[in-house]
N, CA, C and O atoms as a GROMACS GRO file, in nm:
protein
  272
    1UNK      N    1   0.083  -0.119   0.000
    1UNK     CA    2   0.000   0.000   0.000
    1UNK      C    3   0.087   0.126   0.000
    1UNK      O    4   0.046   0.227  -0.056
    2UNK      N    5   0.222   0.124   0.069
    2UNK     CA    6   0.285   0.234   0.064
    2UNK      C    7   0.329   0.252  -0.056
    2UNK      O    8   0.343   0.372  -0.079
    3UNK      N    9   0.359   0.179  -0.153
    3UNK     CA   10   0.440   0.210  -0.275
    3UNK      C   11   0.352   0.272  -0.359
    3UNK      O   12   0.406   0.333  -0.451
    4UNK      N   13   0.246   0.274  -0.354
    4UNK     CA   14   0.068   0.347  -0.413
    4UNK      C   15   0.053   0.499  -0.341
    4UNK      O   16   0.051   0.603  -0.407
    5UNK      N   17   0.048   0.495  -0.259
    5UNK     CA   18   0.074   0.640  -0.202
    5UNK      C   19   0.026   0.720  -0.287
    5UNK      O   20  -0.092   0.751  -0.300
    6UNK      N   21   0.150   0.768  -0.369
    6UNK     CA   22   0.194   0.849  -0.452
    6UNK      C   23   0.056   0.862  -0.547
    6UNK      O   24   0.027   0.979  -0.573
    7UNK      N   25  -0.009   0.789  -0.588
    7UNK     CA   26  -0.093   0.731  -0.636
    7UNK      C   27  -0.255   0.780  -0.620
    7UNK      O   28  -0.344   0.810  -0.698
    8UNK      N   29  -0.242   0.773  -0.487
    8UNK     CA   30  -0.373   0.777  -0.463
    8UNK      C   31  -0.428   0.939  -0.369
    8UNK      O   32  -0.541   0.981  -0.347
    9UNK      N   33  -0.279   1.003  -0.328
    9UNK     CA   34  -0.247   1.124  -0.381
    9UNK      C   35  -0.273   1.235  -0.440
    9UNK      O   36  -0.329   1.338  -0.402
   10UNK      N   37  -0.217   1.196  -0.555
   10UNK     CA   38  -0.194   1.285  -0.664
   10UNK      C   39  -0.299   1.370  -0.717
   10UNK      O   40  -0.279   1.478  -0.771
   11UNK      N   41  -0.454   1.296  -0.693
   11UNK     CA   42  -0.526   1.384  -0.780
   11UNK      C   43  -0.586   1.493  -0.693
   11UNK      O   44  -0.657   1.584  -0.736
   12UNK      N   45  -0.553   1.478  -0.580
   12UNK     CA   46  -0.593   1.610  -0.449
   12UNK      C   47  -0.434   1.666  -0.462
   12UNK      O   48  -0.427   1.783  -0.425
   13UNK      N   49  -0.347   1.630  -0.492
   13UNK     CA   50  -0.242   1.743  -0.479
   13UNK      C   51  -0.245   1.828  -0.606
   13UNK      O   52  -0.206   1.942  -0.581
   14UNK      N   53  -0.279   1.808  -0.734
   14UNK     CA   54  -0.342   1.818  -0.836
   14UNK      C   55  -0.450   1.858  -0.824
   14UNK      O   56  -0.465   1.943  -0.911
   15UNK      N   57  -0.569   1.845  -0.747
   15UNK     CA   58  -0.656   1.952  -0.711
   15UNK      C   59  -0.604   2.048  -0.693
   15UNK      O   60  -0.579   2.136  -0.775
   16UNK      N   61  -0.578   2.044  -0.581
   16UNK     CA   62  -0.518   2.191  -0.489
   16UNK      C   63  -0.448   2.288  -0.571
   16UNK      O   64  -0.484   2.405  -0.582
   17UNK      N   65  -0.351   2.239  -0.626
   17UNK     CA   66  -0.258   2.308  -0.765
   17UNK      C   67  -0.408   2.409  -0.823
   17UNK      O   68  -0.451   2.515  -0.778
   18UNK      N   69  -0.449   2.341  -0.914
   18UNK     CA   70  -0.579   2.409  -1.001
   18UNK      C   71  -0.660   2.518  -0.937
   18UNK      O   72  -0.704   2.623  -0.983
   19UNK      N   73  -0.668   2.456  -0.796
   19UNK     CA   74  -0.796   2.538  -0.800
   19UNK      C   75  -0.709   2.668  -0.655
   19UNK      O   76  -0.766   2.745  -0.578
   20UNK      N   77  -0.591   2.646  -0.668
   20UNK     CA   78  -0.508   2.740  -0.553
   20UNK      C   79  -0.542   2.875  -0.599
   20UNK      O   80  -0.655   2.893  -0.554
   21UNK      N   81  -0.515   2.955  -0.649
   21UNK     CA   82  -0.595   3.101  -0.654
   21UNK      C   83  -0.718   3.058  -0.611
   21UNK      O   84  -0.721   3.102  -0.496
   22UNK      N   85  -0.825   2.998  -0.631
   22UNK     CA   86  -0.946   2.990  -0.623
   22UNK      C   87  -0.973   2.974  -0.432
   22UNK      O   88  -1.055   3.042  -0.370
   23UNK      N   89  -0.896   2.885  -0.380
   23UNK     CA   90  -0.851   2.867  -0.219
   23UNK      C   91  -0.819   3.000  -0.151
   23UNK      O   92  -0.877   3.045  -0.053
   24UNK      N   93  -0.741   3.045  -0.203
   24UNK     CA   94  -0.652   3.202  -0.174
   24UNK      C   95  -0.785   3.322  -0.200
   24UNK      O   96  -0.764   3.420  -0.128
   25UNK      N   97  -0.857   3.331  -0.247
   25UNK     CA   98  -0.945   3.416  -0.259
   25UNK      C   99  -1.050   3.367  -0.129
   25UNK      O  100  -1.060   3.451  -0.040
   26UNK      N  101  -1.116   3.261  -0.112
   26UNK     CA  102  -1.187   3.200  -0.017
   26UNK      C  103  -1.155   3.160   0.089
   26UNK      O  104  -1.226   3.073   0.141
   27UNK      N  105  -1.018   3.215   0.169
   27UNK     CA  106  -0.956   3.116   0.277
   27UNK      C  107  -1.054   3.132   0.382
   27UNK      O  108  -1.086   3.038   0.455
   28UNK      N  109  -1.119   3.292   0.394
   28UNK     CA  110  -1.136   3.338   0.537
   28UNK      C  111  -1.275   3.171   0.523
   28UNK      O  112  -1.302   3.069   0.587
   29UNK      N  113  -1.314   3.232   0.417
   29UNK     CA  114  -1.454   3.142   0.422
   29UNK      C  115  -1.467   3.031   0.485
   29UNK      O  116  -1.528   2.997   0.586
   30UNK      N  117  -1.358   2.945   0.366
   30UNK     CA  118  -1.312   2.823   0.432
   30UNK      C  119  -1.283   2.788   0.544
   30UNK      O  120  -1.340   2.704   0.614
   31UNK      N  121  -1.182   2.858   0.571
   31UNK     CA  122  -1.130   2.819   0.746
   31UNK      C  123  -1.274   2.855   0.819
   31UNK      O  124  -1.325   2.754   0.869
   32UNK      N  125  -1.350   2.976   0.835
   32UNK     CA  126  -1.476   2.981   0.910
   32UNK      C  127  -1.560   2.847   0.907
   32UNK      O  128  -1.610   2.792   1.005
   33UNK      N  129  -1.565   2.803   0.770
   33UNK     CA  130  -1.684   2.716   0.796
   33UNK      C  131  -1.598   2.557   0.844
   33UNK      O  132  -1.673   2.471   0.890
   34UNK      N  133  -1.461   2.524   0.833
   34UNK     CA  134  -1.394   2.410   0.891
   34UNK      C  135  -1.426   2.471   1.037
   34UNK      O  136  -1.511   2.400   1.092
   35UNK      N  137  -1.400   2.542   1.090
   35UNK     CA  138  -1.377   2.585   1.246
   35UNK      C  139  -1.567   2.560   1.272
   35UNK      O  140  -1.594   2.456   1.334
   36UNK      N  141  -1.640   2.612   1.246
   36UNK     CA  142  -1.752   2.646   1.291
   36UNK      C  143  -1.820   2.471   1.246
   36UNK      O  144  -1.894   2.429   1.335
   37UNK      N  145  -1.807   2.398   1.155
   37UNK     CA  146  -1.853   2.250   1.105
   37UNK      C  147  -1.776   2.159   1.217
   37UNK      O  148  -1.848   2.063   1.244
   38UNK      N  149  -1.670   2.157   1.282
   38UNK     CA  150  -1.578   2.116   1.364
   38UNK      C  151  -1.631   2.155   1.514
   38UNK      O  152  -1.648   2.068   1.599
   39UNK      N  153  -1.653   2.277   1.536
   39UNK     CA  154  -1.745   2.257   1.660
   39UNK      C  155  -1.881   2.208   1.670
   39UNK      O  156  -1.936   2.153   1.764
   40UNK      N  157  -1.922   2.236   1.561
   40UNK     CA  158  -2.100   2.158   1.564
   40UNK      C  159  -2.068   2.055   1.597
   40UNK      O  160  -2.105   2.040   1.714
   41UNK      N  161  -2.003   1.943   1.551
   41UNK     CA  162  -1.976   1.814   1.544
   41UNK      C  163  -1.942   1.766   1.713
   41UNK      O  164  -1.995   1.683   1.786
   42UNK      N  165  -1.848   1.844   1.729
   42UNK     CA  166  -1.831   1.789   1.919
   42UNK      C  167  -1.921   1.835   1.921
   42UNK      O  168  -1.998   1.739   1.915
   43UNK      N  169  -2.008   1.965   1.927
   43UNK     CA  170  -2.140   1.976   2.056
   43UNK      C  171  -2.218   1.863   2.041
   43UNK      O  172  -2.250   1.820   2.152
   44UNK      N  173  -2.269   1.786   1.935
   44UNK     CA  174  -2.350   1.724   1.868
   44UNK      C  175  -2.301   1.570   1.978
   44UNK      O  176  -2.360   1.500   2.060
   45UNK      N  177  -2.188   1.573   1.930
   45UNK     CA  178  -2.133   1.454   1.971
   45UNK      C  179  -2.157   1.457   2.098
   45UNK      O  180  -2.243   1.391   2.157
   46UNK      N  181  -2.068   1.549   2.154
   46UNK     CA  182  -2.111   1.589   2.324
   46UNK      C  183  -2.249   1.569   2.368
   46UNK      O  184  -2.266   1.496   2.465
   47UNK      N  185  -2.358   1.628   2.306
   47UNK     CA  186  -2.512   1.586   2.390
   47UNK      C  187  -2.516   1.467   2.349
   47UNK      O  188  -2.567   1.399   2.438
   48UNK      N  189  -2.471   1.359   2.196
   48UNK     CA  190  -2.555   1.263   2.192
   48UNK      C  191  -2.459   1.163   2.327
   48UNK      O  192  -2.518   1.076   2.391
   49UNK      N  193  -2.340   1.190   2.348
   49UNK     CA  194  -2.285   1.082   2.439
   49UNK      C  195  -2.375   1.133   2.564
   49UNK      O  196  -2.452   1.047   2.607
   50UNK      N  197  -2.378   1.247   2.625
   50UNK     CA  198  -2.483   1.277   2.688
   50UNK      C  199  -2.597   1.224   2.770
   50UNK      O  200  -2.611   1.181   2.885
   51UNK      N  201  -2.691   1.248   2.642
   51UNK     CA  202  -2.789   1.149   2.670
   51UNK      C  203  -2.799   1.030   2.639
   51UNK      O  204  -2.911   0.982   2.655
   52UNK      N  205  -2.696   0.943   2.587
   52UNK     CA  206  -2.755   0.813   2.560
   52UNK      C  207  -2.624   0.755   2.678
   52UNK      O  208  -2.609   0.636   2.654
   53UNK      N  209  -2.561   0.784   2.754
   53UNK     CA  210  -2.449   0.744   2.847
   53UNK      C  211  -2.438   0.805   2.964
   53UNK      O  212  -2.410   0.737   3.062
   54UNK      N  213  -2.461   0.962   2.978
   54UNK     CA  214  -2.444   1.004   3.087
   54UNK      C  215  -2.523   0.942   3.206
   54UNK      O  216  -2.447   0.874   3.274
   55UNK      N  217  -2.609   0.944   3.239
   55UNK     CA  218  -2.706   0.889   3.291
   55UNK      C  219  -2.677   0.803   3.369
   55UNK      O  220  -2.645   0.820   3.487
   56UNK      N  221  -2.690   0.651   3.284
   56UNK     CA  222  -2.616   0.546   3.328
   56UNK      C  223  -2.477   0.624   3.423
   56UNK      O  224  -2.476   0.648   3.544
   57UNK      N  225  -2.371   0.650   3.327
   57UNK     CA  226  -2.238   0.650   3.417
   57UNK      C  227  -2.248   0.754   3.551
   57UNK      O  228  -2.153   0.771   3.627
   58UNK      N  229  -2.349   0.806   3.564
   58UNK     CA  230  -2.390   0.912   3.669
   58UNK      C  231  -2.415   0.804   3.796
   58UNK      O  232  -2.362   0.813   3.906
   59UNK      N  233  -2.517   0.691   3.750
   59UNK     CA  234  -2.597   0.628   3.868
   59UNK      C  235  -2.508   0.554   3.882
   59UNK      O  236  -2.495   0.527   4.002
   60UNK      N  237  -2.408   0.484   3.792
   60UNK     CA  238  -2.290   0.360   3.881
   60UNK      C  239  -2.237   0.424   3.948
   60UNK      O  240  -2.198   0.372   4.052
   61UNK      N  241  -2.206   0.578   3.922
   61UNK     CA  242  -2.067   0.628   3.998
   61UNK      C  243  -2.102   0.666   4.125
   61UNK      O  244  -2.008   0.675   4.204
   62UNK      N  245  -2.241   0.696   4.177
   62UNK     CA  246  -2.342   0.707   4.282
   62UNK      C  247  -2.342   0.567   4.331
   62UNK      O  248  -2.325   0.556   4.452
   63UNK      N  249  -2.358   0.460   4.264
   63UNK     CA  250  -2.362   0.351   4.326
   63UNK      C  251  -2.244   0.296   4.410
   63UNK      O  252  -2.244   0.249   4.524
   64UNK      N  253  -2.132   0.320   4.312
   64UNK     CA  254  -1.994   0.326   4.402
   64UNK      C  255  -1.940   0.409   4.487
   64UNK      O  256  -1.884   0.362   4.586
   65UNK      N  257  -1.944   0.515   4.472
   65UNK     CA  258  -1.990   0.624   4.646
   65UNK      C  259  -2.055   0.579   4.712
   65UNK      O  260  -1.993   0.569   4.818
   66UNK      N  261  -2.194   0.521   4.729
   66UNK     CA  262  -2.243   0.465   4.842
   66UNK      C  263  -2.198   0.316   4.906
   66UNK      O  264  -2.253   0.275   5.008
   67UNK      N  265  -2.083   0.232   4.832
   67UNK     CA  266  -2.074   0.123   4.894
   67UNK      C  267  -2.002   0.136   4.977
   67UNK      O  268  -1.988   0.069   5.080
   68UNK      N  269  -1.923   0.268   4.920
   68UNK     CA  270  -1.792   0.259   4.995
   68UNK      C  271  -1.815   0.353   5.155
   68UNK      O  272  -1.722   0.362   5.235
   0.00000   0.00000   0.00000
């Protein structure tokens, strides 16, 4: 697989080439919406572990405070 690399690559480094003025005009954009798509994702993530886990790991950890 490493000797492919190069390979599988190329056509995003070859993107990037083409469409680089086009990047350079849009960075602020870009970077805003990576930064701002990147936090949605943890908050998202964050409530769904949340509610489908917190809970539970709330009442064992209550359960093990009281044995002790």
């Amino acid at each position: 697989m490493i000797k492919h690399m190069l390979l599988l690559f190329a056509p995003i480094v070859v993107g990037t080439m083409v469409f680089f003025s086009w990047i350079g005009e849009q960075a602020v954009t870009i970077l805003v919406s990576l930064f701002a798509s990147t936090f949605g994702v943890l908050l998202v993530t964050g409530w769904t572990a949340k509610l489908f886990g917190g809970g539970r790991a709330r009442k064992e950890g209550n359960r093990r405070h009281d044995v002790r």
